[in-house]
Biopython code that builds the backbone (N, CA, C, O; Angstrom):
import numpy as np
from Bio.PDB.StructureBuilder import StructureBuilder

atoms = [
    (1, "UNK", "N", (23.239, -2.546, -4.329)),
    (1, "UNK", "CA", (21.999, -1.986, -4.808)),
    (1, "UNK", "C", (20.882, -2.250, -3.799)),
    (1, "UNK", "O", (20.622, -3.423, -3.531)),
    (2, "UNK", "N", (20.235, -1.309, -3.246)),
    (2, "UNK", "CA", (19.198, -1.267, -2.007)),
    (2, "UNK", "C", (17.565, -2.315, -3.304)),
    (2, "UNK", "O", (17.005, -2.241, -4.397)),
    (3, "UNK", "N", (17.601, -2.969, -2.264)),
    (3, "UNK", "CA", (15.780, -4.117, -2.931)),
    (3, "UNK", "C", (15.107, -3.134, -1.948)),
    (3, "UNK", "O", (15.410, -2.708, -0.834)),
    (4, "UNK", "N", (13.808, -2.891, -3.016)),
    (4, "UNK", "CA", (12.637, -2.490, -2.549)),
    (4, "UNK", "C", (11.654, -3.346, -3.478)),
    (4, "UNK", "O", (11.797, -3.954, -4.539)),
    (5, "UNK", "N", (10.234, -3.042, -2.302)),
    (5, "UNK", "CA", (8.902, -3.414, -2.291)),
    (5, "UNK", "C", (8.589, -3.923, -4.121)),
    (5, "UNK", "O", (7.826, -4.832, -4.449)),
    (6, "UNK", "N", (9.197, -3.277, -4.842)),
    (6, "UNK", "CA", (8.829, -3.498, -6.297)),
    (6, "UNK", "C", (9.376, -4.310, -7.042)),
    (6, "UNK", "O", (9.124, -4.556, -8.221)),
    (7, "UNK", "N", (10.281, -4.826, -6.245)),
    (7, "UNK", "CA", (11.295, -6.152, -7.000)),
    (7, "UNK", "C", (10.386, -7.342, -6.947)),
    (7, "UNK", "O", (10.225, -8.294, -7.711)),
    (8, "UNK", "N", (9.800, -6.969, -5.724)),
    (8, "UNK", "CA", (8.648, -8.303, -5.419)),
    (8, "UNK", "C", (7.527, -8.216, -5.970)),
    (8, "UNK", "O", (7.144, -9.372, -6.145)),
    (9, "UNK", "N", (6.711, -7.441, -6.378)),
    (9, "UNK", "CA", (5.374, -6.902, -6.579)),
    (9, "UNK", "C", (4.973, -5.596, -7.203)),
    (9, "UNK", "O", (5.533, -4.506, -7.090)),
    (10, "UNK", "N", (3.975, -5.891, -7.833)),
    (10, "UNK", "CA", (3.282, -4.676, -8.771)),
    (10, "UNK", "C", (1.872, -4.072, -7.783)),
    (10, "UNK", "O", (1.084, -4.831, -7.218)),
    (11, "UNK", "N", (1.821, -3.090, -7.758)),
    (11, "UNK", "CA", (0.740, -2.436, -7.181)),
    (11, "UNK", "C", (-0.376, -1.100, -8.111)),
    (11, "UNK", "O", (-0.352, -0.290, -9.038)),
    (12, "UNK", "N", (-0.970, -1.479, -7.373)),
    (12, "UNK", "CA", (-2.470, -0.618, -7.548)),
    (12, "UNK", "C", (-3.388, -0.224, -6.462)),
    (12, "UNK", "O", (-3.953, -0.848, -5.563)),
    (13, "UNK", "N", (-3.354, 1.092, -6.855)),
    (13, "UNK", "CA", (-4.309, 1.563, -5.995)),
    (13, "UNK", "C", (-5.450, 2.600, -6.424)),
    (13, "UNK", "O", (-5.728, 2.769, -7.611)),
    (14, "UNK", "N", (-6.126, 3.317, -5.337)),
    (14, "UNK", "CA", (-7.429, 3.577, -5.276)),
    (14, "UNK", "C", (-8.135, 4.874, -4.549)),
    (14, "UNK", "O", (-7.746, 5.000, -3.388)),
    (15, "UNK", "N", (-9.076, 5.854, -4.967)),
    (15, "UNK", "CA", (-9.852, 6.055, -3.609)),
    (15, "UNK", "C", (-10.682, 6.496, -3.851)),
    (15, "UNK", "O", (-10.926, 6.982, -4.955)),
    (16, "UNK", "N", (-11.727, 6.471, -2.468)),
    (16, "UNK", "CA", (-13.093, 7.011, -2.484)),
    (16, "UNK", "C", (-13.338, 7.388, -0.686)),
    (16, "UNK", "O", (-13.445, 6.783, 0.380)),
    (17, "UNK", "N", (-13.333, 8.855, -1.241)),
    (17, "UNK", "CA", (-13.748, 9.391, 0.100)),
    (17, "UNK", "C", (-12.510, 9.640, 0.665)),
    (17, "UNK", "O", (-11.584, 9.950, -0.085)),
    (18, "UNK", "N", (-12.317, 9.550, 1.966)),
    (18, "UNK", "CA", (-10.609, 9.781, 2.811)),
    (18, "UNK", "C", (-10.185, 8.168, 2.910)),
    (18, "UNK", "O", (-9.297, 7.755, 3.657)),
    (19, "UNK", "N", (-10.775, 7.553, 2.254)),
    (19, "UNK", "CA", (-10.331, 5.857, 2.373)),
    (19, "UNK", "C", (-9.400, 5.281, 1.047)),
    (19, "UNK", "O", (-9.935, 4.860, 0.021)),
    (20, "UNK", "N", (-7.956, 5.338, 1.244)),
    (20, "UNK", "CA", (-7.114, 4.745, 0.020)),
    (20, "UNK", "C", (-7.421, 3.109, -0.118)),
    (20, "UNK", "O", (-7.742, 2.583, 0.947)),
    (21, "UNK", "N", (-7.387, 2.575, -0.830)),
    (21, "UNK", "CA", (-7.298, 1.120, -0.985)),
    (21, "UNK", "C", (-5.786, 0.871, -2.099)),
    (21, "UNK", "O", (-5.543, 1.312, -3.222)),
    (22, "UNK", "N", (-5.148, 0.144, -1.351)),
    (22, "UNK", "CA", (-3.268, -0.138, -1.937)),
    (22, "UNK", "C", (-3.476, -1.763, -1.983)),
    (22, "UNK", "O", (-3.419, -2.417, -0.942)),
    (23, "UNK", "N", (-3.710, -2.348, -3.210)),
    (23, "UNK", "CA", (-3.163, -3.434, -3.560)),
    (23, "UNK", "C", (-1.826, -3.783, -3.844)),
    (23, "UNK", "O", (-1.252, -2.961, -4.558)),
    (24, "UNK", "N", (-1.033, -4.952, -3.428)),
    (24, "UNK", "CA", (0.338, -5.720, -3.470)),
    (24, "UNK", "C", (0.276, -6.924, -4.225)),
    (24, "UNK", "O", (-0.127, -7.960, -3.696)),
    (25, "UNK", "N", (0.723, -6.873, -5.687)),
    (25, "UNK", "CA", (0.456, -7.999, -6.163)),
    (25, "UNK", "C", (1.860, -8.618, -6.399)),
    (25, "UNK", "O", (2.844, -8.090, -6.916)),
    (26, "UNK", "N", (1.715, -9.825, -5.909)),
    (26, "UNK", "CA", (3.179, -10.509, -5.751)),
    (26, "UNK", "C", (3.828, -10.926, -7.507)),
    (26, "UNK", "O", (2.867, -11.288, -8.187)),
    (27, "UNK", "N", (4.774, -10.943, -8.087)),
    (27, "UNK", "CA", (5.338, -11.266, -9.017)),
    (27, "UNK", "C", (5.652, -12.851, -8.987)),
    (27, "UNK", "O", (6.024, -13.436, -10.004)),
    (28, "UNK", "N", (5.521, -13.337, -8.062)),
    (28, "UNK", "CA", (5.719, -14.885, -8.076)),
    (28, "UNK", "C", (5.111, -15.524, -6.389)),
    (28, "UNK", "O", (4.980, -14.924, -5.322)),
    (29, "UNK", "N", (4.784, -17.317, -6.858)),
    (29, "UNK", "CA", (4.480, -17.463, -5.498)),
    (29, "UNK", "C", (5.661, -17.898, -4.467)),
    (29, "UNK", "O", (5.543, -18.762, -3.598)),
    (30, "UNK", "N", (6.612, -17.264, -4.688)),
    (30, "UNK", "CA", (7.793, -17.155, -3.792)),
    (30, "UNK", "C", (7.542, -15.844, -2.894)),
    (30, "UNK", "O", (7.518, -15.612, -1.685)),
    (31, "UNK", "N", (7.372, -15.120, -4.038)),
    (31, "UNK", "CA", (7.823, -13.205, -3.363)),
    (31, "UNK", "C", (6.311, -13.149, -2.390)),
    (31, "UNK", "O", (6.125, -12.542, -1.335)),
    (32, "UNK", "N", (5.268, -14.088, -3.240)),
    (32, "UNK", "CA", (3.846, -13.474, -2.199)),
    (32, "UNK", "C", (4.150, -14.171, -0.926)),
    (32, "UNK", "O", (4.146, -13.421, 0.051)),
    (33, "UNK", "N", (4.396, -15.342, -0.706)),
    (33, "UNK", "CA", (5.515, -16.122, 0.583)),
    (33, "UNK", "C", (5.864, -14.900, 1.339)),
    (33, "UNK", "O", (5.348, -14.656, 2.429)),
    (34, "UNK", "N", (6.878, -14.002, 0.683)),
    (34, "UNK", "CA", (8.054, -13.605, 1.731)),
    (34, "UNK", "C", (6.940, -12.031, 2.014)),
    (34, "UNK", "O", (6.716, -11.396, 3.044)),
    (35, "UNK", "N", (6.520, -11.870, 0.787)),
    (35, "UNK", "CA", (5.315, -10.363, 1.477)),
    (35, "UNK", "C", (4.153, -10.861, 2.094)),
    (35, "UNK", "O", (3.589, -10.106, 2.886)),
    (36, "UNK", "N", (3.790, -11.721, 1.940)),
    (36, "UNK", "CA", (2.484, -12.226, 3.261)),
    (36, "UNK", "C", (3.427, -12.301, 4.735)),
    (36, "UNK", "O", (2.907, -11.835, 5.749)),
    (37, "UNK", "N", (4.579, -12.796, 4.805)),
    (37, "UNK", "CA", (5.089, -13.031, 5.887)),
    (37, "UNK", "C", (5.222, -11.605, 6.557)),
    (37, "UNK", "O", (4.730, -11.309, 7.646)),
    (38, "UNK", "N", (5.876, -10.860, 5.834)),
    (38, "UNK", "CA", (6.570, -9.389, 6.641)),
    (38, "UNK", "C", (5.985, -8.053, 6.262)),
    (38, "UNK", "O", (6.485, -7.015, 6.696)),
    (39, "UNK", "N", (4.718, -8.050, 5.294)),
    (39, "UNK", "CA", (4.238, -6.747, 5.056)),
    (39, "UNK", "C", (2.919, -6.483, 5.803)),
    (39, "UNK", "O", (1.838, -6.835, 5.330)),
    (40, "UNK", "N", (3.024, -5.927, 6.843)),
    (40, "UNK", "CA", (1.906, -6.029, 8.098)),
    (40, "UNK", "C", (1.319, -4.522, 7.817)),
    (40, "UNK", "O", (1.708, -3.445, 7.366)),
    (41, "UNK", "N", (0.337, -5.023, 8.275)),
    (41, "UNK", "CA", (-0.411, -3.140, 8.085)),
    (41, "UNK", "C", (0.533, -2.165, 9.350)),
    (41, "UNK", "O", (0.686, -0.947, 9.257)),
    (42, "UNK", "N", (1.051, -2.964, 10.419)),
    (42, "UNK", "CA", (1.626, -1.687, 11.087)),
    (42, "UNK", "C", (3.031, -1.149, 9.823)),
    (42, "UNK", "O", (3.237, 0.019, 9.494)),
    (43, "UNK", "N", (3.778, -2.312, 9.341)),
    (43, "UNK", "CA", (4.429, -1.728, 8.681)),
    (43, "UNK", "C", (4.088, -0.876, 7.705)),
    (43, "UNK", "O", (4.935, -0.062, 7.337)),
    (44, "UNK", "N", (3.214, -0.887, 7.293)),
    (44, "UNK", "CA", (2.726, 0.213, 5.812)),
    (44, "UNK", "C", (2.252, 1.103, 6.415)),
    (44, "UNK", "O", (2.195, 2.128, 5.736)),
    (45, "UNK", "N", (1.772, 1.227, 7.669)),
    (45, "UNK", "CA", (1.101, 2.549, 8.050)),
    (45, "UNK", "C", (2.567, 2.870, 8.615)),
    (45, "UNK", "O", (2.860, 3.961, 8.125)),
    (46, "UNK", "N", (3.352, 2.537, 9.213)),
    (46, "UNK", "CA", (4.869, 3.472, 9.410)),
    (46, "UNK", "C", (5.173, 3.610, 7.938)),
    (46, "UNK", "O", (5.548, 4.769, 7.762)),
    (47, "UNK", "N", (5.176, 3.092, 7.066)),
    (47, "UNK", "CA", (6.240, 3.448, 5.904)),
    (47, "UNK", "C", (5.088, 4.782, 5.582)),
    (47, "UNK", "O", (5.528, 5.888, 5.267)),
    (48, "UNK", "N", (4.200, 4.631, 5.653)),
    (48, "UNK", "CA", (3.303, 5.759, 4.859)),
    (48, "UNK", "C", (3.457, 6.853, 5.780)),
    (48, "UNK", "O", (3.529, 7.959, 5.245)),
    (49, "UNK", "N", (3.527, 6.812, 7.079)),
    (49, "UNK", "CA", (3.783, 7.883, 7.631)),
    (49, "UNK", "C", (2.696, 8.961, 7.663)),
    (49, "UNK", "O", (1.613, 8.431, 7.415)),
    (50, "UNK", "N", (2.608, 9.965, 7.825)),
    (50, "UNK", "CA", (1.983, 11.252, 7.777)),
    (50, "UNK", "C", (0.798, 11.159, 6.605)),
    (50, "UNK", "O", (-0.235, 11.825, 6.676)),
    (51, "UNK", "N", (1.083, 10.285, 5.575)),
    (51, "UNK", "CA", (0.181, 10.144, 4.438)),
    (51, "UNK", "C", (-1.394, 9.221, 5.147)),
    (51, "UNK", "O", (-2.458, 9.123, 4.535)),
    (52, "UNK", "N", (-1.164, 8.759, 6.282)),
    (52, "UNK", "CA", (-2.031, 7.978, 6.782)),
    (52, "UNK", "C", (-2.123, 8.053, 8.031)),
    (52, "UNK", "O", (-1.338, 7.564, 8.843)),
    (53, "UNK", "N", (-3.421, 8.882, 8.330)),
    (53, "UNK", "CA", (-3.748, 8.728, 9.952)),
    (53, "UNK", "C", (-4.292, 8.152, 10.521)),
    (53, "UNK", "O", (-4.173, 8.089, 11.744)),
    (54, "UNK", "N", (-5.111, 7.503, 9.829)),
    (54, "UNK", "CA", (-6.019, 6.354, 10.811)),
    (54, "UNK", "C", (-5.755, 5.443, 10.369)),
    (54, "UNK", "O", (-4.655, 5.393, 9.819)),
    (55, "UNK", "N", (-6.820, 3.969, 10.375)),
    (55, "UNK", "CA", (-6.093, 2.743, 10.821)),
    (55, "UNK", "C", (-5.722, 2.278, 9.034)),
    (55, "UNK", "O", (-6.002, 2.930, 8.027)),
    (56, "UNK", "N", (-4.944, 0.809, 9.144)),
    (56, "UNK", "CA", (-4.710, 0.213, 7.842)),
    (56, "UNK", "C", (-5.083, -1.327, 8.680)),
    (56, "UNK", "O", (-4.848, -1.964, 9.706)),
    (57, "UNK", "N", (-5.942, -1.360, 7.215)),
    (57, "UNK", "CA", (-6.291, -3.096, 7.512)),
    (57, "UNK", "C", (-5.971, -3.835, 6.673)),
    (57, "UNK", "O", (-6.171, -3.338, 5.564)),
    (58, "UNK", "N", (-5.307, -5.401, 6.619)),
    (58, "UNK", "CA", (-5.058, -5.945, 5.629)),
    (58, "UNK", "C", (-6.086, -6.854, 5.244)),
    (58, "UNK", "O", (-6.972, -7.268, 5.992)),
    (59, "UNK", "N", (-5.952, -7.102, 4.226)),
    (59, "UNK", "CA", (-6.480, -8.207, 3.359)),
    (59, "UNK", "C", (-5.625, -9.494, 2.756)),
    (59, "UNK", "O", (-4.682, -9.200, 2.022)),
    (60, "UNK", "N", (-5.799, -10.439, 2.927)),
    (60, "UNK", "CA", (-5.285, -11.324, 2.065)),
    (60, "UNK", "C", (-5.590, -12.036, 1.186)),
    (60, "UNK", "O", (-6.430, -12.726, 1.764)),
    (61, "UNK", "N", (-5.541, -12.418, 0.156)),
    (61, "UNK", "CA", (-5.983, -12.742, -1.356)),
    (61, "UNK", "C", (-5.430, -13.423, -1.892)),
    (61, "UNK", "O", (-5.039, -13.160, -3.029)),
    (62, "UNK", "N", (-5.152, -14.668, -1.240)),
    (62, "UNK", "CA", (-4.221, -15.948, -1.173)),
    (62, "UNK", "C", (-4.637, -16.604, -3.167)),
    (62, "UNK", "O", (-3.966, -17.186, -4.020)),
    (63, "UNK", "N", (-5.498, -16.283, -3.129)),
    (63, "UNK", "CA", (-5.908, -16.911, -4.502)),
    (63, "UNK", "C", (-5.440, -16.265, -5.922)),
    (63, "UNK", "O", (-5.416, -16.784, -7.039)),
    (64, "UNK", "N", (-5.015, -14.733, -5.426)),
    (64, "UNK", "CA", (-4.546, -14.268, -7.054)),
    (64, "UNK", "C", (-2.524, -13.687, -6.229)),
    (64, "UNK", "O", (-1.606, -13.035, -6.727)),
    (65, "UNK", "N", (-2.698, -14.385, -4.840)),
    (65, "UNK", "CA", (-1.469, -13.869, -4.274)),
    (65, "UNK", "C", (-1.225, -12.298, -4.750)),
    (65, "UNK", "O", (-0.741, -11.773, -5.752)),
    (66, "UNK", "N", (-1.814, -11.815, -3.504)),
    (66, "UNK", "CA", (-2.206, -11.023, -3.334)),
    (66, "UNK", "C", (-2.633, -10.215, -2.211)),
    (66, "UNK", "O", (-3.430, -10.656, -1.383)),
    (67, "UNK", "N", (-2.107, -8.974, -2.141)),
    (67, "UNK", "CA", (-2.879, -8.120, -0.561)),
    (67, "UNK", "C", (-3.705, -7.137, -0.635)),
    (67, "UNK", "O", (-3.468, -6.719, -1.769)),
    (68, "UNK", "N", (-4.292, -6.659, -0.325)),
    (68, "UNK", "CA", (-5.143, -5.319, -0.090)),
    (68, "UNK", "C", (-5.118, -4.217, 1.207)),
    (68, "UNK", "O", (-6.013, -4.403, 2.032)),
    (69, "UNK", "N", (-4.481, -3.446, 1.388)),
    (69, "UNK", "CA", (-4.327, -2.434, 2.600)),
    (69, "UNK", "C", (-5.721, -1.523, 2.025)),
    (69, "UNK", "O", (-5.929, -1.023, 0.919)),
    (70, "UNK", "N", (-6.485, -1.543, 3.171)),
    (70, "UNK", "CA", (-7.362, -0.248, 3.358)),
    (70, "UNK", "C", (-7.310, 0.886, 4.496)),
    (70, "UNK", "O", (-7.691, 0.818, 5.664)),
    (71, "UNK", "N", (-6.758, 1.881, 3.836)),
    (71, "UNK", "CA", (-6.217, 3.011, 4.767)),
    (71, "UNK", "C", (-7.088, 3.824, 4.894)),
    (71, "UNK", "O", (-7.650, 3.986, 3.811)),
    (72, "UNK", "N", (-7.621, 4.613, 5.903)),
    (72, "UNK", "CA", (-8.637, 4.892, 6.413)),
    (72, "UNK", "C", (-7.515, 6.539, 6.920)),
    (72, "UNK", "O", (-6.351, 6.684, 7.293)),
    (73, "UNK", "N", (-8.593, 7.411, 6.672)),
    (73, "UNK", "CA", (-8.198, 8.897, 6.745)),
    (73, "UNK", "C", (-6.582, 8.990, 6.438)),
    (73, "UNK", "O", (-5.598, 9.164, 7.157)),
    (74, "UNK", "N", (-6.831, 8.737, 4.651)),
    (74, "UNK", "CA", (-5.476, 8.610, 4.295)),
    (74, "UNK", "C", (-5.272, 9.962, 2.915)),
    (74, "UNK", "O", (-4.236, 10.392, 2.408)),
    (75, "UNK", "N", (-6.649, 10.307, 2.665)),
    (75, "UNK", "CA", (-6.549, 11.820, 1.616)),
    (75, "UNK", "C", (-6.893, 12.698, 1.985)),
    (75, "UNK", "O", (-7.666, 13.346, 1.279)),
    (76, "UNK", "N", (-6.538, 13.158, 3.188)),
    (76, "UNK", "CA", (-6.674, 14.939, 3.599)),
    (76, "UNK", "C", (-8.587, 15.352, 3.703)),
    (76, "UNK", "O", (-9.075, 16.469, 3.873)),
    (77, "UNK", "N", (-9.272, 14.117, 3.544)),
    (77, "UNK", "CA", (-10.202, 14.620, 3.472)),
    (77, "UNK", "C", (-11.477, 13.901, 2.474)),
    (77, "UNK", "O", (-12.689, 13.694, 2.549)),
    (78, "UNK", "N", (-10.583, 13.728, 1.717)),
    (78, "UNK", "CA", (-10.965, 13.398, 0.222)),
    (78, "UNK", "C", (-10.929, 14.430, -0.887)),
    (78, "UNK", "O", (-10.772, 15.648, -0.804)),
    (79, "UNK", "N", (-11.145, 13.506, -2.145)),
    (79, "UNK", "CA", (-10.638, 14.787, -3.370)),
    (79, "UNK", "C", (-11.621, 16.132, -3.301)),
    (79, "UNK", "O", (-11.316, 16.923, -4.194)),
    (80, "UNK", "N", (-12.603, 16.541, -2.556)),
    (80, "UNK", "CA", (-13.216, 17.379, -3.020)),
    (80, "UNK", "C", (-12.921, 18.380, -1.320)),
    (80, "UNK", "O", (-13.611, 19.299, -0.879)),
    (81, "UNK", "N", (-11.879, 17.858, -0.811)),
    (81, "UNK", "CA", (-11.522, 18.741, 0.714)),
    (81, "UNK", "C", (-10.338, 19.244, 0.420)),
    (81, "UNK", "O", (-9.993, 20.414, 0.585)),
    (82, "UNK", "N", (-9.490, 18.075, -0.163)),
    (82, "UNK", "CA", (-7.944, 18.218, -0.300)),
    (82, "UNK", "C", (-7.230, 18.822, -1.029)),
    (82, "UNK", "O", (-7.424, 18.741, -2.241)),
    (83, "UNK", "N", (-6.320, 19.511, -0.579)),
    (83, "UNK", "CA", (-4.943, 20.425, -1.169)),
    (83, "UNK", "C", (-4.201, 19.932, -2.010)),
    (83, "UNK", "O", (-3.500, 20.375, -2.921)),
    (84, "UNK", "N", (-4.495, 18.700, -1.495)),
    (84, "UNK", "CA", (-3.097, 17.836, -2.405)),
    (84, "UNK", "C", (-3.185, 17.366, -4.016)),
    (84, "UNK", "O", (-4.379, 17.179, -4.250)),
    (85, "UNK", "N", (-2.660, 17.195, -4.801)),
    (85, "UNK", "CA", (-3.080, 17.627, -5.994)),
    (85, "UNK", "C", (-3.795, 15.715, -6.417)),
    (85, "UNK", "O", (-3.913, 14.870, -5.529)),
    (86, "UNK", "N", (-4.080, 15.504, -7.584)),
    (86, "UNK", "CA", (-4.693, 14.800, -7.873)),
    (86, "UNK", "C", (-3.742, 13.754, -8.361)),
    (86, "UNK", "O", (-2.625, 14.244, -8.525)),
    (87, "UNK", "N", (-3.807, 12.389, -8.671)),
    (87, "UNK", "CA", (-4.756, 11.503, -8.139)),
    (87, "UNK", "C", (-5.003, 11.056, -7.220)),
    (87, "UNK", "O", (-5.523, 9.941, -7.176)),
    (88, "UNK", "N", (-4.680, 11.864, -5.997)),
    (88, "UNK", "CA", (-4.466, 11.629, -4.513)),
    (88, "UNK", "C", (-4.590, 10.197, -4.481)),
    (88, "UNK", "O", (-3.490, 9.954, -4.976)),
    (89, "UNK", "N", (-5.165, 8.908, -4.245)),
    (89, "UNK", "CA", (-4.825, 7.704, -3.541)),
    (89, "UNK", "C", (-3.959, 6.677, -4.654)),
    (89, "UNK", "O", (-3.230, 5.737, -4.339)),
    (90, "UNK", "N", (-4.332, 7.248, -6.290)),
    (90, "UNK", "CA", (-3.429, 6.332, -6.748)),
    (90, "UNK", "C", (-2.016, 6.568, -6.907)),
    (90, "UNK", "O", (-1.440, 5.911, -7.774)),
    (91, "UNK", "N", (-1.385, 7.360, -6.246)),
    (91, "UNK", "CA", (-0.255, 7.370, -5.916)),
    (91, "UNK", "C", (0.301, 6.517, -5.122)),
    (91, "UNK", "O", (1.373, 5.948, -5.327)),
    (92, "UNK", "N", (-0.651, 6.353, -3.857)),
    (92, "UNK", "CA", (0.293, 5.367, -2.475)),
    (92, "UNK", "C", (0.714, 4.284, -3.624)),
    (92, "UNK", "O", (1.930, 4.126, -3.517)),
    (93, "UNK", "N", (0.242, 3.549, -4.586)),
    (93, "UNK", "CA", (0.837, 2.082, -4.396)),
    (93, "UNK", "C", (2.211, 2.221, -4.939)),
    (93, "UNK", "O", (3.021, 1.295, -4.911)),
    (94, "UNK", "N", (2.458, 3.378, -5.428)),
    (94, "UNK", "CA", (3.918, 4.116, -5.741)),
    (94, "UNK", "C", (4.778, 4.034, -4.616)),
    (94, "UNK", "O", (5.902, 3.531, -4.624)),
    (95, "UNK", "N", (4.059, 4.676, -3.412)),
    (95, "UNK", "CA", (4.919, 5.416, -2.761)),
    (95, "UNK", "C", (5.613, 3.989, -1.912)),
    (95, "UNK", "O", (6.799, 3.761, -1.675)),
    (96, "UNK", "N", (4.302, 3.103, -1.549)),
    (96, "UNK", "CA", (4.561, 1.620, -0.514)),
    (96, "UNK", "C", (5.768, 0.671, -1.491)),
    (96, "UNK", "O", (6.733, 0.088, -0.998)),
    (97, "UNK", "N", (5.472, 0.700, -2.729)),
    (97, "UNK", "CA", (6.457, 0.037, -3.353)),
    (97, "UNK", "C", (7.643, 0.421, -3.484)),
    (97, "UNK", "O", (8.446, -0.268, -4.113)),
    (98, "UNK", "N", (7.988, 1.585, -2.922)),
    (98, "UNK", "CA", (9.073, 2.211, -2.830)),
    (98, "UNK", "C", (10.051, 1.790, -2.052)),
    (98, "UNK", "O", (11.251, 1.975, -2.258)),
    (99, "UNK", "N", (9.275, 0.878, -0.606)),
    (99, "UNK", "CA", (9.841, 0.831, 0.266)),
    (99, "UNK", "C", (11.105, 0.095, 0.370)),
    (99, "UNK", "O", (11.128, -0.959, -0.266)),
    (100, "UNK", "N", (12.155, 0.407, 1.022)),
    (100, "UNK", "CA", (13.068, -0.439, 1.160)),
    (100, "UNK", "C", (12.582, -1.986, 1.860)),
    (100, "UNK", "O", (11.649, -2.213, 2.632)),
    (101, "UNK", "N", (13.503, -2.839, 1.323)),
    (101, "UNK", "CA", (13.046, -4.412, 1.562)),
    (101, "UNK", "C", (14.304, -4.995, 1.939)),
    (101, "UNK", "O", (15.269, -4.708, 1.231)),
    (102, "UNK", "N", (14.452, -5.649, 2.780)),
    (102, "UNK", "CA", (15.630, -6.303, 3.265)),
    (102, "UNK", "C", (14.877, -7.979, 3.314)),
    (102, "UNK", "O", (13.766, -8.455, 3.548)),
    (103, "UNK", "N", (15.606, -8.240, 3.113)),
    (103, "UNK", "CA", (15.922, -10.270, 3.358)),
    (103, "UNK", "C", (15.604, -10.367, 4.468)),
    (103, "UNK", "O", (15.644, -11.462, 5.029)),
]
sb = StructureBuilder()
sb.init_structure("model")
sb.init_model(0)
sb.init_chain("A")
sb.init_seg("    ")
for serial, (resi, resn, name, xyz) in enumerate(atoms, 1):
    if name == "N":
        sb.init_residue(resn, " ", resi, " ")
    sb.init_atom(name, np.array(xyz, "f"), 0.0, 1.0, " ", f" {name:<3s}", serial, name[0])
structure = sb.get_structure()
């Protein structure tokens, strides 16, 4: 059975303007351990791919274990430019938790 991003963590996300905001909230302080270690903004901006063109910055939120990615020209525009149907940014924390996760 393939582990992904959601075995470890619950997410939420966000947006305003072409700027997504993707919270990673760890399920234990084990899993926030192993996702502070290996979930880097280059990795989420490759996993997001095409959904994100400009930069991703992380956050760390050591106190509720916890991350924050802010993706920057990540909704086509924003909701009042974009094609894409709605809720345009609260989808990503769907899509990042999707990701495959290896050990």
């Amino acid at each position: 059975m393939t582990k992904r991003l959601y075995d470890l963590a619950y997410g939420r996300s966000g947006d305003k303007g072409n700027i997504a905001n993707i919270s990673v909230i760890a399920r234990s302080p084990e899993a926030y351990q192993e996702i502070k270690a290996k979930l880097t903004a280059e990795r989420v901006k490759t996993h997001l791919d095409d959904l994100v063109l400009g930069d991703v910055v992380r956050y760390d939120l050591d106190n509720i274990e916890a991350l924050n990615f802010v993706c920057h020209d990540a909704l086509d525009g924003g909701g009042t430019r974009s094609l894409r149907i709605d809720p345009l940014g609260k989808s990503l924390a769907g899509a990042l938790l999707y990701m495959v996760w290896d050990d």
